[in-house]
C-alpha positions, -999 to +999 in steps of 0.1 A: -497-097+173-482-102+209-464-078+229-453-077+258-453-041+275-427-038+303-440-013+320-456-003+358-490+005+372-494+041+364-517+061+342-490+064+315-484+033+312-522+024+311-527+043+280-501+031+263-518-008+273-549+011+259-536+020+230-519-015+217-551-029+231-572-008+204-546-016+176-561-052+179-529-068+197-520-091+224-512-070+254-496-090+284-482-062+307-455-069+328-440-049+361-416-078+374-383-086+366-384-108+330-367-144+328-365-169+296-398-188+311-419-155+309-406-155+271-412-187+265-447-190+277-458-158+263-435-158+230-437-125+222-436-107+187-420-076+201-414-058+231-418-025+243-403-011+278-425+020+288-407+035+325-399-003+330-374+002+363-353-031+359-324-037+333-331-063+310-315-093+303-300-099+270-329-126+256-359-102+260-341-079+231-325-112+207-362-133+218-386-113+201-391-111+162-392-079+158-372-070+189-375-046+217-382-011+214-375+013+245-396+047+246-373+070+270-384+106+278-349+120+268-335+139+235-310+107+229-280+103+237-288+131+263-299+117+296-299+082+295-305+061+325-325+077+353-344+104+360-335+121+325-364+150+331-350+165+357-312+162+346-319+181+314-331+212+334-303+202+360-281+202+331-292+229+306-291+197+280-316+188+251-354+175+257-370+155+241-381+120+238-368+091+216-374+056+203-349+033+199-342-004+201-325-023+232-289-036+231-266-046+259-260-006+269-282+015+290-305+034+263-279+032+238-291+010+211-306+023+178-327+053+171-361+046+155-376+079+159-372+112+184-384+147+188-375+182+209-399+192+234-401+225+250-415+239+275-422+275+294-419+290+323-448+282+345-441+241+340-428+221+368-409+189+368-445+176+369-460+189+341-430+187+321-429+151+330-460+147+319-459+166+286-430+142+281-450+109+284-475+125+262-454+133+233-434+096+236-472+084+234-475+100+206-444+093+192-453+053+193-488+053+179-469+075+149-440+047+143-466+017+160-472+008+121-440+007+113-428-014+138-453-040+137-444-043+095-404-042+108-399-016+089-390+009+111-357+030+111-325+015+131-298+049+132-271+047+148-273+064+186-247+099+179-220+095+202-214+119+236-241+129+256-250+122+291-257+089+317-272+094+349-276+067+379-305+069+405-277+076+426-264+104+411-298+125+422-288+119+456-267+155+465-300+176+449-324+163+462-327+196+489-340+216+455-365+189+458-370+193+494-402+214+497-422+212+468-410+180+454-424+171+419-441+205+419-406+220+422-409+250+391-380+239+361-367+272+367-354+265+402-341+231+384-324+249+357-310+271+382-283+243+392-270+245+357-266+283+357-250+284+386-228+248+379-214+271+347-209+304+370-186+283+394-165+269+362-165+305+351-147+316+386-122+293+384-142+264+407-148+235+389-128+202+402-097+194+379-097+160+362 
């Protein structure tokens, strides 16, 4: 089978190329933007966006048989968009990772598959990062099966939760200022504790 893995050139994403790779199927990886002549040449049986960093446009989820499948390192429909790893901390919201299909929304088409992930008090937004990817690895070689027979689930995303921009990372990024990545979760879930003190006193912005 032929898939087409819109993804980057990091270790994460390599595995999960390993892992399609030693299913048997027809990897092409891609780390550009996707147009219709990409499609068309390739002609892909399904599609699967792994940290892929551009939106796509509408024919890479109608073009593919059996669609296009997004794995996101969030507890859906917590944290979509970007950065959702360190906005649960930020946030004090779910974690987790999810499957789901692409529609015209940013990670809000249907649920395939997800799961809660926790983690303790000596991880970092590093090493929770990376215990993310490694249960949404999981996650697809469990529903991989599945997805290549089209028979996997299509639930609709629950309504609420949260949407971040790149952007919106922008007035924290001092609590990222000396240690970066290797900043500990508690210092990130310190934002949230002291977001819901300040609503507590009475100063939280109206609207």
């Amino acid at each position: 089978m032929k898939v087409l893995l819109l993804g980057n050139e990091t270790p994460a994403c390599e595995a999960v190329r390993a892992f399609l790779v030693a299913a048997g199927e027809d990897v092409r990886l891609w780390t550009l933007q996707v147009n219709g002549d990409l499609l068309r040449e390739f002609m892909p049986d399904i599609a699967l966006s792994y940290s892929f960093p551009w939106i796509l446009p509408e024919p890479i989820f109608t073009f593919p048989r059996l669609g296009t499948v997004n794995a996101h390192i969030s507890y859906l429909p917590w944290n979509r968009g970007a950065d959702p790893n360190f906005w649960s901390h930020a946030e004090g919201t779910p974690k987790g990772v999810s499957l789901h299909r692409i529609d015209r929304g940013i990670d809000t088409g249907p649920l395939i598959a997800q799961e809660p992930v926790s983690f303790d008090e000596n991880d970092t937004l590093r090493t929770s990062y990376e215990k993310l990817h490694a249960r949404i690895r999981t996650l697809l070689q469990t529903w991989w099966p599945a997805l290549c027979a089209g028979h996997a689930p299509a639930l609709p995303l629950p309504s609420g939760g949260t949407f971040h921009r790149k952007k919106d990372l922008d007035p924290f990024r001092h609590v990222l200022a000396r240690r970066g990545w290797d900043t500990p979760i508690q210092d990130v879930a310190a934002l949230a504790l002291a977001h819901h003190t300040a609503h507590e006193n009475g100063q939280g912005h109206g609207g």
